[in-house]
PDB file of N, CA, C and O in Angstrom:
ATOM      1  N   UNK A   1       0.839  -1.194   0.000  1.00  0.00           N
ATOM      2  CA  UNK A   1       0.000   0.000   0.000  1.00  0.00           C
ATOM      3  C   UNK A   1       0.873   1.243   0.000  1.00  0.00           C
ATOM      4  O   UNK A   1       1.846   1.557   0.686  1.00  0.00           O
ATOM      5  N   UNK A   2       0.271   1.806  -0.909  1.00  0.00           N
ATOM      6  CA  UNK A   2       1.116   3.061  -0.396  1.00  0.00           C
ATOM      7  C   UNK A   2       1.002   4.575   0.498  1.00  0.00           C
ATOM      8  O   UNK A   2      -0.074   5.166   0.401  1.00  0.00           O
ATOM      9  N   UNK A   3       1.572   4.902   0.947  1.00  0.00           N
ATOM     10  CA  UNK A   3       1.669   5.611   2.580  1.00  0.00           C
ATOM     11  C   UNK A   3       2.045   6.825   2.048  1.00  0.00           C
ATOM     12  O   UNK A   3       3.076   7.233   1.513  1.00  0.00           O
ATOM     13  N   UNK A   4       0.221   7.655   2.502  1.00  0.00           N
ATOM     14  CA  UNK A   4       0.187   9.350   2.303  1.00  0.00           C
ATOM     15  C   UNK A   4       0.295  10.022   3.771  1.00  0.00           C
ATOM     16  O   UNK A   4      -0.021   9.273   4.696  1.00  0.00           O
ATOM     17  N   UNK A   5       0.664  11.218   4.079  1.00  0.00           N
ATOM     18  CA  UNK A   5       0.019  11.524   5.154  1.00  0.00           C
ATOM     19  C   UNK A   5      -1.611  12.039   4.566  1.00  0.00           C
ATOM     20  O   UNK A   5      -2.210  11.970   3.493  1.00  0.00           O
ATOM     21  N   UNK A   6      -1.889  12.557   5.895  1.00  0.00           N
ATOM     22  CA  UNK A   6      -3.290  13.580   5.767  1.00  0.00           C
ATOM     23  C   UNK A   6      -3.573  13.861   4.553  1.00  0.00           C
ATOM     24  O   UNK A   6      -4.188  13.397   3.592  1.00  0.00           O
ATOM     25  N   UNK A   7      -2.503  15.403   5.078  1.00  0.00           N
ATOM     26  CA  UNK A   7      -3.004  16.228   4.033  1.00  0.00           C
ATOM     27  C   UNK A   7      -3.217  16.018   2.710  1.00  0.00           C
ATOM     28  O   UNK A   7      -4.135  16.398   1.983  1.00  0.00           O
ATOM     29  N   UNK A   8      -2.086  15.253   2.452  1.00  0.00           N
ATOM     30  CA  UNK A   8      -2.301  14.172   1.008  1.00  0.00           C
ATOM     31  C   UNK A   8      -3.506  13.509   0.530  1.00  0.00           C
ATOM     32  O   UNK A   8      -3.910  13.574  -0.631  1.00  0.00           O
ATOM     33  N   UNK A   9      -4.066  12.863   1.487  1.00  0.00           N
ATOM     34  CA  UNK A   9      -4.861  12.300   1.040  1.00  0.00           C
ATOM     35  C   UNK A   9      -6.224  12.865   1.302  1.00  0.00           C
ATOM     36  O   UNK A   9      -6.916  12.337   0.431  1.00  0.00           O
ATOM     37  N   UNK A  10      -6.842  13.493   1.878  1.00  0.00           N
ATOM     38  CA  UNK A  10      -7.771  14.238   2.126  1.00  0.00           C
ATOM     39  C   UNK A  10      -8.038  15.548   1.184  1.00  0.00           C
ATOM     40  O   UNK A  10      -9.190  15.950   1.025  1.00  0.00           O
ATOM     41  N   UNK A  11      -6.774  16.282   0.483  1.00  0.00           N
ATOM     42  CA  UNK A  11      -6.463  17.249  -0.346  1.00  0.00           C
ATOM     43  C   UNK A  11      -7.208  16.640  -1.630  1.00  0.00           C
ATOM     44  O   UNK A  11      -7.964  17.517  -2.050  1.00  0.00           O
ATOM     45  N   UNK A  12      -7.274  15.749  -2.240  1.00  0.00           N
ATOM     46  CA  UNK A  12      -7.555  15.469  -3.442  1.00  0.00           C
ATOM     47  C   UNK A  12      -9.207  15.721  -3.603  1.00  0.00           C
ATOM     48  O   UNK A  12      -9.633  15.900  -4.744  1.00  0.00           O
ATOM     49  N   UNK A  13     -10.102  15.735  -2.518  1.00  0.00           N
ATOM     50  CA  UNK A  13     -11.222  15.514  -2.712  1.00  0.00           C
ATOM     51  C   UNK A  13     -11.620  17.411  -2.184  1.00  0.00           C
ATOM     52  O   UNK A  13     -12.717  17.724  -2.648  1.00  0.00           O
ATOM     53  N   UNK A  14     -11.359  17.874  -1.864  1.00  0.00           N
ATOM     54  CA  UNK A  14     -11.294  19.253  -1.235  1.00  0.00           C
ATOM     55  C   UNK A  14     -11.555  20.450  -1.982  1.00  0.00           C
ATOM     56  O   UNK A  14     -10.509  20.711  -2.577  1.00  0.00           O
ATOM     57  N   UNK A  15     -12.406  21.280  -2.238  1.00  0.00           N
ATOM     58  CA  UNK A  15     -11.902  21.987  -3.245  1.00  0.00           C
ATOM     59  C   UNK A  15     -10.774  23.393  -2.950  1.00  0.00           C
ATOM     60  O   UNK A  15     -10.341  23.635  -1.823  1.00  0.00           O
ATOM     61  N   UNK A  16     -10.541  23.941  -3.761  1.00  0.00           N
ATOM     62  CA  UNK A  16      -9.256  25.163  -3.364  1.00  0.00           C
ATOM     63  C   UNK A  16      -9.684  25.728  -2.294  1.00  0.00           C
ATOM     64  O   UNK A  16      -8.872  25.665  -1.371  1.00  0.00           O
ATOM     65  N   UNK A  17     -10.446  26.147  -2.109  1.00  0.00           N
ATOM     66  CA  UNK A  17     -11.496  27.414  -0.830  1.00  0.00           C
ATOM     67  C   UNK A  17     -12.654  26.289  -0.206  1.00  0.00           C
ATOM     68  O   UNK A  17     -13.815  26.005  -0.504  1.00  0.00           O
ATOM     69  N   UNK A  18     -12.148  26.046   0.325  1.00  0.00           N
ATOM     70  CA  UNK A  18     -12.579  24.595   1.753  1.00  0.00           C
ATOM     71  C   UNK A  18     -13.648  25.474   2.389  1.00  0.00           C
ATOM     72  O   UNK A  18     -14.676  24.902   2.752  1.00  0.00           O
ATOM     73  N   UNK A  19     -13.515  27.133   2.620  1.00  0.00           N
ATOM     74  CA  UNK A  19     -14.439  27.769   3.401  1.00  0.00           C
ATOM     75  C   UNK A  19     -15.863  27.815   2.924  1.00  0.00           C
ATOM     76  O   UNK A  19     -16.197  27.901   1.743  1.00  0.00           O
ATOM     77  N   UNK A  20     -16.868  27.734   4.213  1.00  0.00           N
ATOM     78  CA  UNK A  20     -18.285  27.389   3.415  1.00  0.00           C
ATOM     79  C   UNK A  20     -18.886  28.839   4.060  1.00  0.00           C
ATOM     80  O   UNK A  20     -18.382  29.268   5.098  1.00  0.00           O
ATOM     81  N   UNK A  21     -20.034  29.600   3.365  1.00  0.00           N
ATOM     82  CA  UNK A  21     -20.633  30.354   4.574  1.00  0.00           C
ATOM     83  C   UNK A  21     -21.764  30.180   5.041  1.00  0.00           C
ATOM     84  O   UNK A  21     -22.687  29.705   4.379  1.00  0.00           O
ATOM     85  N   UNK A  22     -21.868  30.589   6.414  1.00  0.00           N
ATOM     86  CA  UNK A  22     -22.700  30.279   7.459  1.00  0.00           C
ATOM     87  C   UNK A  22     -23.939  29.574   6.877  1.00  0.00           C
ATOM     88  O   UNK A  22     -24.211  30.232   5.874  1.00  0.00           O
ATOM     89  N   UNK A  23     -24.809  28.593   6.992  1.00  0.00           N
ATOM     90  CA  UNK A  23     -25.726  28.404   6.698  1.00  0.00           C
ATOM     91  C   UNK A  23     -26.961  29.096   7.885  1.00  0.00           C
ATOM     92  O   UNK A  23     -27.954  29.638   7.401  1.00  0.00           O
ATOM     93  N   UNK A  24     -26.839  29.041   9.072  1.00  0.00           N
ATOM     94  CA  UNK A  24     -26.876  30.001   9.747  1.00  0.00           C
ATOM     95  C   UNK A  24     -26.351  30.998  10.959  1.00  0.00           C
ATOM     96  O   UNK A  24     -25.936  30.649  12.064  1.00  0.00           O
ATOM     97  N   UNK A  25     -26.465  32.093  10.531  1.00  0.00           N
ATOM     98  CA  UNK A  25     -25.636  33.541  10.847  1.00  0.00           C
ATOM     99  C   UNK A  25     -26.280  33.367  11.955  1.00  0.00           C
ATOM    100  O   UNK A  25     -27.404  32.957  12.241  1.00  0.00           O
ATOM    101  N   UNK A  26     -25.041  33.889  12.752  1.00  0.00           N
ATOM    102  CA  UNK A  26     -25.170  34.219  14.334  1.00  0.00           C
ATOM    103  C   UNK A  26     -25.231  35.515  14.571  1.00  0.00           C
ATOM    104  O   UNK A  26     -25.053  36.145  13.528  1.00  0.00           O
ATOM    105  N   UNK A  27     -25.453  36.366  15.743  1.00  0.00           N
ATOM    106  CA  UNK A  27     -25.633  37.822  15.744  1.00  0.00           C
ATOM    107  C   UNK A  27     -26.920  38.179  15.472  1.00  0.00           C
ATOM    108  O   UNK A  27     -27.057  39.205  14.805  1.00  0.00           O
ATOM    109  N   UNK A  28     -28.190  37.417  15.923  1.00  0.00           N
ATOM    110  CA  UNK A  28     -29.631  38.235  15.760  1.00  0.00           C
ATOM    111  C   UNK A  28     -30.058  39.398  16.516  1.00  0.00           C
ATOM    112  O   UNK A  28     -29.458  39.462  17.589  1.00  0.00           O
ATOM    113  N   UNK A  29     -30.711  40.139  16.369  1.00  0.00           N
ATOM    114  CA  UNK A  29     -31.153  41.276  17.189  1.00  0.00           C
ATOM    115  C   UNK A  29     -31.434  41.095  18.102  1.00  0.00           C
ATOM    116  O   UNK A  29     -32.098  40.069  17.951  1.00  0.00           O
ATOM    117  N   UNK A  30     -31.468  41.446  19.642  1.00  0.00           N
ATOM    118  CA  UNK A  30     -31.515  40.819  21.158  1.00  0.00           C
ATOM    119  C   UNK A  30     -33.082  40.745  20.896  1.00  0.00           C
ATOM    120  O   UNK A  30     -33.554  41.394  19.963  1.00  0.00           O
ATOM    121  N   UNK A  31     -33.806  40.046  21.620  1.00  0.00           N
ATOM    122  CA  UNK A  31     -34.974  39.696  21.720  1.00  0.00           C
ATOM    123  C   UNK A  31     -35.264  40.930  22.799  1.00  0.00           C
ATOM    124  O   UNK A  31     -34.440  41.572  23.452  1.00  0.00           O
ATOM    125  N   UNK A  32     -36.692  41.042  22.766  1.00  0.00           N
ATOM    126  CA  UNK A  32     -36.901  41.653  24.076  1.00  0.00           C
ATOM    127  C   UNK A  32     -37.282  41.219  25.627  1.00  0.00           C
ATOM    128  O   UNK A  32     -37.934  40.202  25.866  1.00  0.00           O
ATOM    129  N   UNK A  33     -36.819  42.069  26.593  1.00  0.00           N
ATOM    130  CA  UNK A  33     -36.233  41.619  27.845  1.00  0.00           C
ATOM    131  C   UNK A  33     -37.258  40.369  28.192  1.00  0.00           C
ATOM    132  O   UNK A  33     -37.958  39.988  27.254  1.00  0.00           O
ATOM    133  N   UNK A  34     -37.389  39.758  29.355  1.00  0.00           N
ATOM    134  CA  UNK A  34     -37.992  38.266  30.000  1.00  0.00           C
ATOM    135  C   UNK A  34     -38.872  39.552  30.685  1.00  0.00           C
ATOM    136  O   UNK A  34     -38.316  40.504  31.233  1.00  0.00           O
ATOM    137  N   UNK A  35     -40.224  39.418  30.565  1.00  0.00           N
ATOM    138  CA  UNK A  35     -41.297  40.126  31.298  1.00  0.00           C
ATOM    139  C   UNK A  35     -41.318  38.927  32.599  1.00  0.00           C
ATOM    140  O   UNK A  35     -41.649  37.797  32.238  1.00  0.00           O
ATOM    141  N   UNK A  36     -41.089  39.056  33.610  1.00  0.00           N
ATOM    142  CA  UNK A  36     -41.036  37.861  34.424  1.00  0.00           C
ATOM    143  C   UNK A  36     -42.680  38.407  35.415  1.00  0.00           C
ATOM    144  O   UNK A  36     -42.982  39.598  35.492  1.00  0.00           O
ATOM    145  N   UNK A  37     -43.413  37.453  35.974  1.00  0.00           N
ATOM    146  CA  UNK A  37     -44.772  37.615  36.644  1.00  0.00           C
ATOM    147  C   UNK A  37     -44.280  37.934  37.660  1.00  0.00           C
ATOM    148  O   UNK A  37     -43.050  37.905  37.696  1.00  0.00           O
ATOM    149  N   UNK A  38     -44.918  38.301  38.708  1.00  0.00           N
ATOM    150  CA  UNK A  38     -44.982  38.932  39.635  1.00  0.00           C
ATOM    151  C   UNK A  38     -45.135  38.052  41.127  1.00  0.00           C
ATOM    152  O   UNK A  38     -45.383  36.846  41.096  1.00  0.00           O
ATOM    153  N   UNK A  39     -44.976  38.723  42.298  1.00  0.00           N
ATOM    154  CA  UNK A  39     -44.812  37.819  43.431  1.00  0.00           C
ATOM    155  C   UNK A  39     -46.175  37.904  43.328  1.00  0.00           C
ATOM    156  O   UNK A  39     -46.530  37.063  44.153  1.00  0.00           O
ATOM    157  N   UNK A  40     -46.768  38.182  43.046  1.00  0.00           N
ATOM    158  CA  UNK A  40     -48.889  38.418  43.760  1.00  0.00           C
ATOM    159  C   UNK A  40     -49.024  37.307  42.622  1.00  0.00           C
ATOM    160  O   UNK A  40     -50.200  37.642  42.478  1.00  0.00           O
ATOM    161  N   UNK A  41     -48.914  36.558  41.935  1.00  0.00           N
ATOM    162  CA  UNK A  41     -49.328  35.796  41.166  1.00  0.00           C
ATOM    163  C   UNK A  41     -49.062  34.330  41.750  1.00  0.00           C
ATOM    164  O   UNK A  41     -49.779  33.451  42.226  1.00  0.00           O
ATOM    165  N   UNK A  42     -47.949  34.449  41.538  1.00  0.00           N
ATOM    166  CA  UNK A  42     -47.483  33.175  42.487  1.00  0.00           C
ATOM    167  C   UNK A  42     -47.745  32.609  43.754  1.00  0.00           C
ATOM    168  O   UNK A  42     -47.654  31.438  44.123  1.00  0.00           O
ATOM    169  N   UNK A  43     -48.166  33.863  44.500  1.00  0.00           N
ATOM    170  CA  UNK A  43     -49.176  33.151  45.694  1.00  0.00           C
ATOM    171  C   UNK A  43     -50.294  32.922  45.733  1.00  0.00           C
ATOM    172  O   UNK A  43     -50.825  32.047  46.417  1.00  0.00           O
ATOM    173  N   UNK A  44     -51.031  33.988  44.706  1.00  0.00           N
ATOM    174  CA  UNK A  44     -52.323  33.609  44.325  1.00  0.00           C
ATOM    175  C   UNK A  44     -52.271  32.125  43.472  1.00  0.00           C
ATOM    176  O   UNK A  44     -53.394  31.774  43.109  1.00  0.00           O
ATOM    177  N   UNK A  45     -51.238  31.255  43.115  1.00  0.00           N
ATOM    178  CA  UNK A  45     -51.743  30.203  42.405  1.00  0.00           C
ATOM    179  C   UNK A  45     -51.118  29.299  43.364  1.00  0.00           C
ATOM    180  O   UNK A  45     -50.975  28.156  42.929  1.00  0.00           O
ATOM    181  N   UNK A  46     -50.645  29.536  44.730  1.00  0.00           N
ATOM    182  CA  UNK A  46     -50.532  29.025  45.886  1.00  0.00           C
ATOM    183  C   UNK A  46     -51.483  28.589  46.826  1.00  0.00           C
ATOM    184  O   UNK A  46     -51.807  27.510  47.324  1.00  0.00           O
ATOM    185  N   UNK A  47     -51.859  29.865  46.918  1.00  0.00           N
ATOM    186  CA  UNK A  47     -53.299  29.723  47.627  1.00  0.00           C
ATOM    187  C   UNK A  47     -54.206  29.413  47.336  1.00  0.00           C
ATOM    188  O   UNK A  47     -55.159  29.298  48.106  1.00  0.00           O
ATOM    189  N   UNK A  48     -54.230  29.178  46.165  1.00  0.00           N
ATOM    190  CA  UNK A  48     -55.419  28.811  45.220  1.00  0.00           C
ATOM    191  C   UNK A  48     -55.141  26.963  45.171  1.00  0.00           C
ATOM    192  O   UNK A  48     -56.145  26.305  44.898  1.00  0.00           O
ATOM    193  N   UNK A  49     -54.517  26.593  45.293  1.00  0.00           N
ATOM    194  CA  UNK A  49     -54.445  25.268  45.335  1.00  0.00           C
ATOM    195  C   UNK A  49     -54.071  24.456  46.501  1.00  0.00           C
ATOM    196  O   UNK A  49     -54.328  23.259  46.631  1.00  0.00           O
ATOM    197  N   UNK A  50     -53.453  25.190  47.326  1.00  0.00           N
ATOM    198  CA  UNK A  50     -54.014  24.321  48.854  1.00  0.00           C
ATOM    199  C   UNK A  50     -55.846  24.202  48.978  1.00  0.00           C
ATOM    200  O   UNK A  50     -56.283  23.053  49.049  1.00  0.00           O
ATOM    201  N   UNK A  51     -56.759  25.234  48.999  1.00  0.00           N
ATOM    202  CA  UNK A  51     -58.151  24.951  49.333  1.00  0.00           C
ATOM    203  C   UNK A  51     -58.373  23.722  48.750  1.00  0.00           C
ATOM    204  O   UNK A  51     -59.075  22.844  49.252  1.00  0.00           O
ATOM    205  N   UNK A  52     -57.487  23.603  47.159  1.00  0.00           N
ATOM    206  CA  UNK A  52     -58.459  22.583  46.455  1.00  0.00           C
ATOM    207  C   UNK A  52     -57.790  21.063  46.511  1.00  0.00           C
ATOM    208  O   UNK A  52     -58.181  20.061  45.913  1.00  0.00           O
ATOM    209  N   UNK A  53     -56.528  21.218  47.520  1.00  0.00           N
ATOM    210  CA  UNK A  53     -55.984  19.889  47.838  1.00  0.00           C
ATOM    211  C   UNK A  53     -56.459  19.409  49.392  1.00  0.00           C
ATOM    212  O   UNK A  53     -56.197  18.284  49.820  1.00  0.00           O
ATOM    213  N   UNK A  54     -57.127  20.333  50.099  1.00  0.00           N
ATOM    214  CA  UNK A  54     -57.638  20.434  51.242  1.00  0.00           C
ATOM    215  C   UNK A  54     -59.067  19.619  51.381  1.00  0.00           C
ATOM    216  O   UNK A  54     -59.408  18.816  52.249  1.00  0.00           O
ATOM    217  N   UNK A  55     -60.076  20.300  49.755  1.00  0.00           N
ATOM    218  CA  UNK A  55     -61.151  19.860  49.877  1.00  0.00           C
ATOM    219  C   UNK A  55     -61.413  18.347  49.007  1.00  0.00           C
ATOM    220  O   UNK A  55     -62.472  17.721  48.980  1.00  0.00           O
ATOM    221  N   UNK A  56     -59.761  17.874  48.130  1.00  0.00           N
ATOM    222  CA  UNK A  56     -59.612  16.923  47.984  1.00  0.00           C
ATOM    223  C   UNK A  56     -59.476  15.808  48.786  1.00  0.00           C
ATOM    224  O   UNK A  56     -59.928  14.696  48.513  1.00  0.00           O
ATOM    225  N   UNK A  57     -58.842  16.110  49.793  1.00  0.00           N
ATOM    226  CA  UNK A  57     -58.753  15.553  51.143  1.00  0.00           C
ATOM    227  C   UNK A  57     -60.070  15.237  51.825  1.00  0.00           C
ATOM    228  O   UNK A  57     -60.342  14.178  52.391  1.00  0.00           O
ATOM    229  N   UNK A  58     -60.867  16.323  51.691  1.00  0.00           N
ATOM    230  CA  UNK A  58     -62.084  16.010  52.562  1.00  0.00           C
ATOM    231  C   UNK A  58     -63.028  15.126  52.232  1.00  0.00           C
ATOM    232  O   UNK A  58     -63.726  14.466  53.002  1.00  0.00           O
ATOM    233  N   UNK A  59     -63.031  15.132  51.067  1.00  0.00           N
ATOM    234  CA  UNK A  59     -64.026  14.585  49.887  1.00  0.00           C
ATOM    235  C   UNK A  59     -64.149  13.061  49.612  1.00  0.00           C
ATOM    236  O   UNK A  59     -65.077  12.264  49.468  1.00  0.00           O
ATOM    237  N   UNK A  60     -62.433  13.004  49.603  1.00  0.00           N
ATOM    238  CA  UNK A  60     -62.248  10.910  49.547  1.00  0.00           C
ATOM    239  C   UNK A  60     -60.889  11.317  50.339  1.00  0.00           C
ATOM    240  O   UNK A  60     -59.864  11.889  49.968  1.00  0.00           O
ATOM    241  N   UNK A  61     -61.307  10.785  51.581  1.00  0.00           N
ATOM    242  CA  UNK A  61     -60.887  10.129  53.002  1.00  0.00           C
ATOM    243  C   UNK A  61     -59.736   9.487  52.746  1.00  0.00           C
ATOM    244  O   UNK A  61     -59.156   8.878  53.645  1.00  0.00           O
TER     245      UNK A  61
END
């Protein structure tokens, strides 16, 4: 057999300008900020679901 390195042998199939471009581009426009909910929400869906694990409880023993 005969004995290429690499570049040798990988070169033949390659074309001159190996470089491809991006299929997709990085750098999008920042999204806008995370509107995040509020503490009054989160307890309201707190409180709102103990009553109804409470009256689950009551209901079947």
């Amino acid at each position: 057999m005969e004995s290429r390195r690499d570049e040798e042998f990988y070169s033949r199939d390659r074309p001159v300008h190996p470089a491809l471009p991006e299929d997709r581009p990085r750098g999008a426009k920042p999204k806008a900020p995370v509107k995040h909910r509020g503490p009054w929400l989160t307890a309201a869906l707190v409180i709102g679901v103990i009553p109804l694990i409470v009256v689950g409880i009551a209901l079947f023993p």
